[in-house]
TORLO-255562 format. One line per field, with one value per residue: residue number from 1; residue in one letter; x, y, z of N, C-alpha, C in turn. Coordinates in Angstrom, 1 decimal. Layout:
N
n = c(NUM / ...)
res = c(A / ...)
nc1 = c(X / ...)
nc2 = c(Y / ...)
nc3 = c(Z / ...)
cac1 = c(X / ...)
cac2 = c(Y / ...)
cac3 = c(Z / ...)
cc1 = c(X / ...)
cc2 = c(Y / ...)
cc3 = c(Z / ...)
***
This chain:
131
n = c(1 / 2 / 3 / 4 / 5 / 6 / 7 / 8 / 9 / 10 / 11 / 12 / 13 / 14 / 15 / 16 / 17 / 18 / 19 / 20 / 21 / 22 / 23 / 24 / 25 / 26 / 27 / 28 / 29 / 30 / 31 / 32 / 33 / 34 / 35 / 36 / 37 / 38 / 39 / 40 / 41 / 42 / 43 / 44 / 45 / 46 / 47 / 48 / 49 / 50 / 51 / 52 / 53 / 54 / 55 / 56 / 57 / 58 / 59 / 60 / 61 / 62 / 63 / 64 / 65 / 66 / 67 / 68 / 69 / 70 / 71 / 72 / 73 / 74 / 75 / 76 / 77 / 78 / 79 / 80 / 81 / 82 / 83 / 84 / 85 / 86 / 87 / 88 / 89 / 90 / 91 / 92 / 93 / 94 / 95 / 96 / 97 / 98 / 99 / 100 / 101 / 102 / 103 / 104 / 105 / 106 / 107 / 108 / 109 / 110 / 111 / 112 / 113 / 114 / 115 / 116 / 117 / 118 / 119 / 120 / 121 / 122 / 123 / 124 / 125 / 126 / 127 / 128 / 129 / 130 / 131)
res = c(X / X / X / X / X / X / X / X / X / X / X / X / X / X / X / X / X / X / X / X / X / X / X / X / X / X / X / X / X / X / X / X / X / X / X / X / X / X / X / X / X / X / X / X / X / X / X / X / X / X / X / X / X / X / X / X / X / X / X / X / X / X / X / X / X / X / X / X / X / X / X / X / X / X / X / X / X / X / X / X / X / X / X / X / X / X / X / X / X / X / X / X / X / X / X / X / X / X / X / X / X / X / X / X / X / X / X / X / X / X / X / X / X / X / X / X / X / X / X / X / X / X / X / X / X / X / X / X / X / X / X)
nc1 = c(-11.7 / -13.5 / -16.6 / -18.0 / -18.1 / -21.0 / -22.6 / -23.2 / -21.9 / -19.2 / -19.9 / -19.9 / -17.8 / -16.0 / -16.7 / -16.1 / -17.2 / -17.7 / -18.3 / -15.2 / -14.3 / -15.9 / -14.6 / -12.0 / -12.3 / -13.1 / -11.2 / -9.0 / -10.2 / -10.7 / -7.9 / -7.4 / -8.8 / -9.7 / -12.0 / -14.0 / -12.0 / -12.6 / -15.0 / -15.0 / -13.6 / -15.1 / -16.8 / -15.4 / -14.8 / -16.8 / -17.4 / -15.9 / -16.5 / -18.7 / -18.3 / -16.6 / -18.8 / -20.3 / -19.0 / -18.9 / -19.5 / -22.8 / -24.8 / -25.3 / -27.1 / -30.0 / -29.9 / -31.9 / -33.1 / -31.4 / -31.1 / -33.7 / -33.4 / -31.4 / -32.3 / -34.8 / -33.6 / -32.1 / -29.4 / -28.6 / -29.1 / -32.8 / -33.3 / -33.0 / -35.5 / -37.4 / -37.5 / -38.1 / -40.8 / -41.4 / -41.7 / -43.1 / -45.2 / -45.8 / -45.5 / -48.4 / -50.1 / -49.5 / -50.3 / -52.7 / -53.7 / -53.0 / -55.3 / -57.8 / -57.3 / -57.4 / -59.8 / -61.6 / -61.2 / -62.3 / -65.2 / -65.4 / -65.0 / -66.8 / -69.4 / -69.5 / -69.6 / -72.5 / -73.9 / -73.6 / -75.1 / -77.1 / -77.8 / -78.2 / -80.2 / -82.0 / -82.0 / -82.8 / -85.7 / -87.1 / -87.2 / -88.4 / -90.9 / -91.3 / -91.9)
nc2 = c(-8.4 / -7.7 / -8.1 / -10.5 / -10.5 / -9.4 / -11.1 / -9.2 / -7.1 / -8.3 / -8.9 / -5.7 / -5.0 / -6.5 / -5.4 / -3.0 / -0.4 / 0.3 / 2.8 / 4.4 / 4.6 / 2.4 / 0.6 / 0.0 / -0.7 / -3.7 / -4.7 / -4.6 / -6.6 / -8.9 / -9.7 / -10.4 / -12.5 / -15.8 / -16.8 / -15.3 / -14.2 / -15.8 / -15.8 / -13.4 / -13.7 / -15.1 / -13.6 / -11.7 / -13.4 / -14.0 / -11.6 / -10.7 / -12.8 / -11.8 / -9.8 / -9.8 / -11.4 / -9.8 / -8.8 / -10.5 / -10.9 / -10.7 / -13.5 / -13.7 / -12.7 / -14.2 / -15.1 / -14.5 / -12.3 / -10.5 / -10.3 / -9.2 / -6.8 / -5.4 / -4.8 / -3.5 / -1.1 / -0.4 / -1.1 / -3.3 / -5.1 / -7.0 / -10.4 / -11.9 / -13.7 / -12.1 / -9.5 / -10.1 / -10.7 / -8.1 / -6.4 / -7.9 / -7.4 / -5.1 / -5.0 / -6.2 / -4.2 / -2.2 / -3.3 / -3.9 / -1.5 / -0.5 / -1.7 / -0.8 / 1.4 / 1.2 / -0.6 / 1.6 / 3.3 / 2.1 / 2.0 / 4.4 / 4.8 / 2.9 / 4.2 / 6.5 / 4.7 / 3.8 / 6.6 / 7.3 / 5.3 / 5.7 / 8.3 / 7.7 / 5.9 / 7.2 / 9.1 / 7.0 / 6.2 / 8.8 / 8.9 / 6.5 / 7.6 / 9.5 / 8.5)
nc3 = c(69.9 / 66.9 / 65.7 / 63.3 / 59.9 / 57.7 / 55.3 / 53.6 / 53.6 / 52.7 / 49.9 / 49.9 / 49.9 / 48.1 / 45.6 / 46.4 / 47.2 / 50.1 / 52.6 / 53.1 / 56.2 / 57.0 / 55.4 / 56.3 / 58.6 / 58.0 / 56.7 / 58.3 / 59.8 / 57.9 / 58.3 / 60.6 / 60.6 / 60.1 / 58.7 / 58.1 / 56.0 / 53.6 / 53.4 / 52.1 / 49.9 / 48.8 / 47.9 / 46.4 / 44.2 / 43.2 / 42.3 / 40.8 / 38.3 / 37.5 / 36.9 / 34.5 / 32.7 / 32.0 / 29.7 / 28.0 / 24.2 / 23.4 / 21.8 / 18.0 / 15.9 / 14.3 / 11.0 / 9.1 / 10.6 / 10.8 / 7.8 / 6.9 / 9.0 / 7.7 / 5.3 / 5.3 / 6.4 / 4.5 / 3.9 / 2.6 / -0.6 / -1.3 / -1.4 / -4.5 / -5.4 / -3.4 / -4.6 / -7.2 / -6.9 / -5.8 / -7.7 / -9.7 / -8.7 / -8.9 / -11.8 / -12.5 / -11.5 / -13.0 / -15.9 / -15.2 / -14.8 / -17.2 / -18.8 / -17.7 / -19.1 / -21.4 / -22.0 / -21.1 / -23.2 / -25.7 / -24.8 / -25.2 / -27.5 / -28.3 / -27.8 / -29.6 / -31.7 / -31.2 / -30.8 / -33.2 / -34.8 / -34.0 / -35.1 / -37.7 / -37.7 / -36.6 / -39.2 / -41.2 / -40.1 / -40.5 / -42.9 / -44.0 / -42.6 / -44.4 / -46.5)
cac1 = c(-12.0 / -14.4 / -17.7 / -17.5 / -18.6 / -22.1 / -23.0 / -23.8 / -20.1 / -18.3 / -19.9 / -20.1 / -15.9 / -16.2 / -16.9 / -15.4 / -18.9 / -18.2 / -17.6 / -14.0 / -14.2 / -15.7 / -13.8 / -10.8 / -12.8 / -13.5 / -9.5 / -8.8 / -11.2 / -10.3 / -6.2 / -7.6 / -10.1 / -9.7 / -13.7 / -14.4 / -11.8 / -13.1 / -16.5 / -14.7 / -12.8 / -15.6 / -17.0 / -14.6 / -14.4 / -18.4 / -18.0 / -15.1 / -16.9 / -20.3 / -17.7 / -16.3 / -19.6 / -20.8 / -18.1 / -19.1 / -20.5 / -24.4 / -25.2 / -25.1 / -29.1 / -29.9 / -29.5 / -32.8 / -33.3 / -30.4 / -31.0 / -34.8 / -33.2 / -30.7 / -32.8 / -35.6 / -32.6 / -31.7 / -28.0 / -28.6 / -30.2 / -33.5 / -33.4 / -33.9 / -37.2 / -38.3 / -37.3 / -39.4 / -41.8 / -42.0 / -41.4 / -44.4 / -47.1 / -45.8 / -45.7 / -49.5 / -50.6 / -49.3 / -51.0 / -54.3 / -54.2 / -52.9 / -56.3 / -58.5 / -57.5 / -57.6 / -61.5 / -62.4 / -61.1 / -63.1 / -66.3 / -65.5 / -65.6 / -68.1 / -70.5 / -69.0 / -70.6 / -74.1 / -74.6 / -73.5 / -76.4 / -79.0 / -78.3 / -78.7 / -81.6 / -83.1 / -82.4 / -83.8 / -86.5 / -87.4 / -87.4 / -89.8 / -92.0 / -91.8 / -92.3)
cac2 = c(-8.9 / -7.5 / -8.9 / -11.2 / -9.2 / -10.3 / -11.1 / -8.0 / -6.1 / -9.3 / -8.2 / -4.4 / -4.6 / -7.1 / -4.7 / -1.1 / 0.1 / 0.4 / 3.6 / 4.0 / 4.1 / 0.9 / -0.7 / 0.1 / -1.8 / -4.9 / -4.7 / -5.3 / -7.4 / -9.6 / -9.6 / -11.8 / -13.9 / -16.7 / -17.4 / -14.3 / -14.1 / -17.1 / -15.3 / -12.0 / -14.0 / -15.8 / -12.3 / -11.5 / -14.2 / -13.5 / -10.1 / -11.0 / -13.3 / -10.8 / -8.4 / -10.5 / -12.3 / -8.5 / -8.5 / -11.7 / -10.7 / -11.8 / -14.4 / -12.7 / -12.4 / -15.2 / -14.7 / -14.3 / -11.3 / -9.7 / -9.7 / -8.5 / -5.7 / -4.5 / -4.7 / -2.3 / 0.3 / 0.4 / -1.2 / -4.4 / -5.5 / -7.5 / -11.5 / -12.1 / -13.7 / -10.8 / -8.3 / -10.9 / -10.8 / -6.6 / -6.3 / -8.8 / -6.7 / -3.7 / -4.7 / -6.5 / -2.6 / -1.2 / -4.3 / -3.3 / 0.2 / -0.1 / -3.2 / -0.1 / 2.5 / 0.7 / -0.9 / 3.1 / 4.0 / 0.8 / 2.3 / 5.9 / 4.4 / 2.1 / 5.2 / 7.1 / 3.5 / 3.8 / 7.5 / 7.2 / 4.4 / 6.4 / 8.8 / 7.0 / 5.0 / 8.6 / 9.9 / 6.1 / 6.7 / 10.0 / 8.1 / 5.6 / 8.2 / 10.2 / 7.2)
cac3 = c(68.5 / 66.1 / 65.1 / 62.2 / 59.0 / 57.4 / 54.0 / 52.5 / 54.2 / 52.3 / 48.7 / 49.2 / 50.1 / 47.0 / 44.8 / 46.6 / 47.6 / 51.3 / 52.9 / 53.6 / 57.9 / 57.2 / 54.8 / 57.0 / 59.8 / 57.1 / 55.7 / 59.5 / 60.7 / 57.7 / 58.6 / 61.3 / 60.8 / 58.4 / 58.2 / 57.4 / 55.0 / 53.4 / 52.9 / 51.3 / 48.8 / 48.0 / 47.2 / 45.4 / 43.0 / 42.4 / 41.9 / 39.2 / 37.1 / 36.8 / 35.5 / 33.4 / 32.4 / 31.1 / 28.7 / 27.0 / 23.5 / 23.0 / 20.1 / 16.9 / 15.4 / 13.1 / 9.4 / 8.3 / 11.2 / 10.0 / 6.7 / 7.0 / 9.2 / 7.0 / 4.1 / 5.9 / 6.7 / 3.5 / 3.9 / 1.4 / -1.2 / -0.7 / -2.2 / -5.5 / -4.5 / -2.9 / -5.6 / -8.1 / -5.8 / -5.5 / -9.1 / -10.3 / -8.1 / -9.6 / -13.3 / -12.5 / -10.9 / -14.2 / -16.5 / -14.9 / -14.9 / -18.8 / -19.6 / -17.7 / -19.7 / -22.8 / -21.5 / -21.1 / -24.7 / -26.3 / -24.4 / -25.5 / -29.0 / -28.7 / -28.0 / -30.1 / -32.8 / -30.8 / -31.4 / -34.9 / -35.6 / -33.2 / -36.1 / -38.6 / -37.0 / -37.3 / -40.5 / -41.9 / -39.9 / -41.3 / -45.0 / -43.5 / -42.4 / -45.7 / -47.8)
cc1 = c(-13.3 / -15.5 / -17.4 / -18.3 / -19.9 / -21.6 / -22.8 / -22.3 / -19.3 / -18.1 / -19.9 / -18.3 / -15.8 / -15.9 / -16.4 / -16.5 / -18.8 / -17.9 / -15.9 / -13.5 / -14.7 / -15.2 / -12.2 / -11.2 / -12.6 / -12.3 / -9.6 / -9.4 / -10.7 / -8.3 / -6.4 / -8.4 / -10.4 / -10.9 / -14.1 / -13.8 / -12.1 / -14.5 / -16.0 / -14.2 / -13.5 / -16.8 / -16.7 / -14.9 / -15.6 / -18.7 / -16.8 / -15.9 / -18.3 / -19.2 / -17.6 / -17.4 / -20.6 / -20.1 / -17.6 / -19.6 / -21.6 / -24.3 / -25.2 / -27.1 / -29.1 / -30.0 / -30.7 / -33.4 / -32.5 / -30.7 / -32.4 / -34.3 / -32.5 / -31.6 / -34.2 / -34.6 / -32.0 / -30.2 / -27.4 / -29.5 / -31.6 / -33.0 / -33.2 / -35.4 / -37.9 / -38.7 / -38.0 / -40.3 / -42.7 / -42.3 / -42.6 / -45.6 / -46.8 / -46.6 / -47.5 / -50.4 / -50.7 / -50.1 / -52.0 / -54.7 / -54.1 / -54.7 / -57.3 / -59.0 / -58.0 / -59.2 / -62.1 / -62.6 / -62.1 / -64.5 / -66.3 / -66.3 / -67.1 / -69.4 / -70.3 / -69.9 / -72.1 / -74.6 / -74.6 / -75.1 / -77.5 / -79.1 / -78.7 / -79.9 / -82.6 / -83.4 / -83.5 / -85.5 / -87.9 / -87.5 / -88.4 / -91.2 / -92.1 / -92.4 / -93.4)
cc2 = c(-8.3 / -8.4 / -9.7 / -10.3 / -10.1 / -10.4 / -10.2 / -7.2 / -6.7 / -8.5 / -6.7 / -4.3 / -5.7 / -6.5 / -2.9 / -0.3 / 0.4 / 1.7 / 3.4 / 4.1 / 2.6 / 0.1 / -1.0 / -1.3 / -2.7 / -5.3 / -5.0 / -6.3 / -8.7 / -10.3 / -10.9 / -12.5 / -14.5 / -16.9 / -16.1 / -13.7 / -14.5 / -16.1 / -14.7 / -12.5 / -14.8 / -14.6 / -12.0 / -12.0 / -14.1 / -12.6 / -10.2 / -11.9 / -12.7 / -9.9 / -9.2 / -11.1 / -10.7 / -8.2 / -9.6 / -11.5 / -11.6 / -12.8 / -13.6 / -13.3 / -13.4 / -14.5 / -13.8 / -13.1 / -10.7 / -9.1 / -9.3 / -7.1 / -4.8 / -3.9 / -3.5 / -1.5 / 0.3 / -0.5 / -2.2 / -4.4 / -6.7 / -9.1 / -11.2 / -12.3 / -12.6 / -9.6 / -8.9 / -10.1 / -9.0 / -6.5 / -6.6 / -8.1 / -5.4 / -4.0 / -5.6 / -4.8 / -2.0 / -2.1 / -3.9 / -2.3 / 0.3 / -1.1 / -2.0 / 0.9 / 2.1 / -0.1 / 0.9 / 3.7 / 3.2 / 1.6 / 3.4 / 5.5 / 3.8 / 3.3 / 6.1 / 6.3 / 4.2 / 5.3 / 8.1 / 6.7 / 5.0 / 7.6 / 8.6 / 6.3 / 6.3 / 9.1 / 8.7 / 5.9 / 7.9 / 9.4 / 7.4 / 6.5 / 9.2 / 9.3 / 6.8)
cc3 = c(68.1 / 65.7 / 63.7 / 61.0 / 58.4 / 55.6 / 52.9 / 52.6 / 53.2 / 50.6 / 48.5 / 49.2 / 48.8 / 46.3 / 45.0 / 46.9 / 49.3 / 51.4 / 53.4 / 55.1 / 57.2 / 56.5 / 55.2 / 58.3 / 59.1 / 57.0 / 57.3 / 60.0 / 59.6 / 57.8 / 59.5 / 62.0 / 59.6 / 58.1 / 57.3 / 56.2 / 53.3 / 52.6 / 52.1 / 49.9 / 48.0 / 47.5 / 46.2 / 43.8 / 42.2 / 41.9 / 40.3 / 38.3 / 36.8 / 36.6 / 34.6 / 32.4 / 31.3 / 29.8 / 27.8 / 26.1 / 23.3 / 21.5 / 19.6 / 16.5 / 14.6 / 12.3 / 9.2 / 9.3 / 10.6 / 9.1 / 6.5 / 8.2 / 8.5 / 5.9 / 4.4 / 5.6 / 5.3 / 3.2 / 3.0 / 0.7 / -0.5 / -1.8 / -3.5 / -5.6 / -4.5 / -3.8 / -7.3 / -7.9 / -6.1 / -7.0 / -9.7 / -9.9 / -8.8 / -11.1 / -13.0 / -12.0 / -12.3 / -15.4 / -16.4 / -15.0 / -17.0 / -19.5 / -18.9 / -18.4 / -21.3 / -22.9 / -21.7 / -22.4 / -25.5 / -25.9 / -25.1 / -27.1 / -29.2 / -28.6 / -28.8 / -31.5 / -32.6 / -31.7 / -33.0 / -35.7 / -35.1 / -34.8 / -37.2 / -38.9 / -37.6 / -38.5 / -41.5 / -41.1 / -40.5 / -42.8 / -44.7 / -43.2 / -43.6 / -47.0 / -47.9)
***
């Protein structure tokens, strides 16, 4: 009689991983020896439910992952909300840039006033000193 098979012989014939001289030994040795069969089958049954257990689909991503991935990639729209949201900094970017330009034109003028009255300052000046 054959040695009894260990642990590791039980799951590599489990799975089909032995070489084939020994898995001829193993296939014999379990023919007859019910302990050892015992182990193999309880191999077996371990190596069948981690296959099976691979081919359980994962949770699905919560919502609110999802829909902040899609919406990166392009593949949906963003909220409403959100698209407020982008929208309102925009039109405040363009608000400010239009209350700038319209501040720079007001100054243009306003010196455009000053050196009017510096001339004028001058020419009444010039009367004052001819007077």
């Amino acid at each position: 009689m054959t040695p009894h098979i260990t642990q590791e012989q039980a799951d590599e014939y489990a799975i089909g991983s032995l070489e084939p001289e020994m898995e001829r030994v193993v296939a014999l040795h379990l023919a007859e020896c019910p302990a050892c069969r015992d182990v193999a089958r309880d191999s077996e049954r371990l190596a069948s439910r981690l296959g099976l257990s691979t081919q359980i689909t994962p949770p699905a991503a919560p919502a609110r992952l999802r829909r902040k991935v899609f919406t990166s990639a392009g593949i949906s729209r963003p909220s409403l909300h959100r698209r407020a949201y982008t929208y309102g900094r925009a039109l405040a970017g363009l608000a400010a840039a239009v209350v700038a330009l319209m501040a720079f034109t007001a100054v243009l003028g306003l010196r455009g006033q000053v050196n009017d009255l510096d001339a004028q300052n001058a020419a009444f000046q010039l009367e004052l000193d001819d007077f």
